[in-house]
KOLTOR-829953 format. One record per residue (C-alpha): x, y, z. Coordinates in steps of 0.1 Angstrom, whole numbers, plus 5000, padded with zeros to 4 digits. Layout:
N
XYZ ...
END
This chain:
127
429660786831 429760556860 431260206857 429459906861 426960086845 423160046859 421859786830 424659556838 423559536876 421059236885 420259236919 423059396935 425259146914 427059126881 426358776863 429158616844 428358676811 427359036821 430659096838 432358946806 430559226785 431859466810 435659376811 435159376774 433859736772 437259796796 439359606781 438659836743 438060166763 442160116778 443159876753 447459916748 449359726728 450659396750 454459376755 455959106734 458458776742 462059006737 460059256757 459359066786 462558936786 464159266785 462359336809 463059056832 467059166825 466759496833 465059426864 467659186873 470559456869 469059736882 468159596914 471359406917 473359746908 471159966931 471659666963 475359736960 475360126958 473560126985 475359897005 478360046995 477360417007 475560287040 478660107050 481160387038 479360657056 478060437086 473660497078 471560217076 468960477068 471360627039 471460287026 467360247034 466760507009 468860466982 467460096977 464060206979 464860486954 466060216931 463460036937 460960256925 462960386894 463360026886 459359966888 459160266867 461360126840 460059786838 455859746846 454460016823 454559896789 456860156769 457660136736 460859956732 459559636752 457059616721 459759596690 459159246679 455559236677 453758856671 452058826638 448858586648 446858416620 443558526612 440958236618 440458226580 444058146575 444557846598 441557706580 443557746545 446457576562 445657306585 448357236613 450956946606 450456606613 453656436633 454656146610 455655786629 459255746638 460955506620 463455296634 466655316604 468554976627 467454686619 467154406643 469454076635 467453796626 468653486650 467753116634 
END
């Protein structure tokens, strides 16, 4: 099956509520489970400390054995075991999932009001 398929094109272009239904067929076709708030921030962490750890090892070795090439490669390594650790989303970024309310519910239980501040001093009367 090709993708767009033929009844979504309209003149050589997709319109916007066409593409919609398109991305929309995508999106359930390939639909994964989104990485959560800890996830992300795991994420962002190990990021941080593997590219941090893998800068000095390779700084370390390239000036130890004199090869800026040496020290080239072993950062782009890292690099690219670090991008395979963090962007796809594996299950451990995906522990603390977010429990959403149906639309049903939010009707049931209708969102806070903020109440007014109330100022507890009282200001001194002057005659």
């Amino acid at each position: 099956m090709s993708y767009p398929p033929q009844s979504l094109i309209v003149r050589g272009t997709l319109t916007h509520s066409l593409l919609a239904q398109y991305f929309s067929a995508l999106n359930s076709r390939f639909s994964l489970p989104k990485m959560d708030w800890q996830g992300q921030n795991l994420a962002e962490k190990l990021m941080q400390i593997m590219l941090l750890a893998f800068a000095v090892i390779a700084f370390g070795t390239g000036y130890l054995t004199a090869s800026f090439q040496s020290m080239i490669l072993i950062y782009a390594g890292g690099v690219v075991l670090t991008t395979l650790v963090t962007v796809p989303n594996w299950p451990f970024f995906n522990r603390h999932p977010l429990k959403w309310l149906d639309p049903s519910e939010v009707e049931k239980h209708p969102k806070p009001q903020p109440s007014p501040i109330v100022n507890s001093k009282k200001k001194p009367i002057k005659k």
